[in-house]
C-alpha angles and dihedrals in degrees: 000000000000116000115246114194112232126271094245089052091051079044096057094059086065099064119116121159091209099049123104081194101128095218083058091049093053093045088050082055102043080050094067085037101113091184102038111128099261089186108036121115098172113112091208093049091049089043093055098038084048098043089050095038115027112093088159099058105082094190136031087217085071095059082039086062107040084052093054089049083045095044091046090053095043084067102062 
């Protein structure tokens, strides 16, 4: 089986402290999140832990968005 780095590393190539780019807002924010699930590739895993934990995310379709980037990289 092919390795597939983790959503929060692809995540973390989106940062960027001067866009108003919601992706890299989120990804600013995951950043600062101690308990976020570092390893985790399961959409439905991320979404729950997100949806229960993520005061700093102000819309789901954000998530939706950073995991199809994440998705559309992954198969490559």
């Amino acid at each position: 089986m092919a390795y597939r780095e983790s959503f929060y590393r692809f995540l973390m190539t989106q940062r960027d402290a001067d866009s108003k780019d919601e992706v890299a807002q989120f990804a600013n924010n995951a950043q600062n999140d101690q308990t976020f699930p570092k390893q985790e590739q399961s959409y439905e895993k991320l979404s729950d832990y997100l949806e229960l934990n993520a005061g700093y995310l102000p819309s789901m379709s954000i998530f939706d968005r950073a995991y199809q980037m994440y998705r559309d990289k992954m198969l490559y």
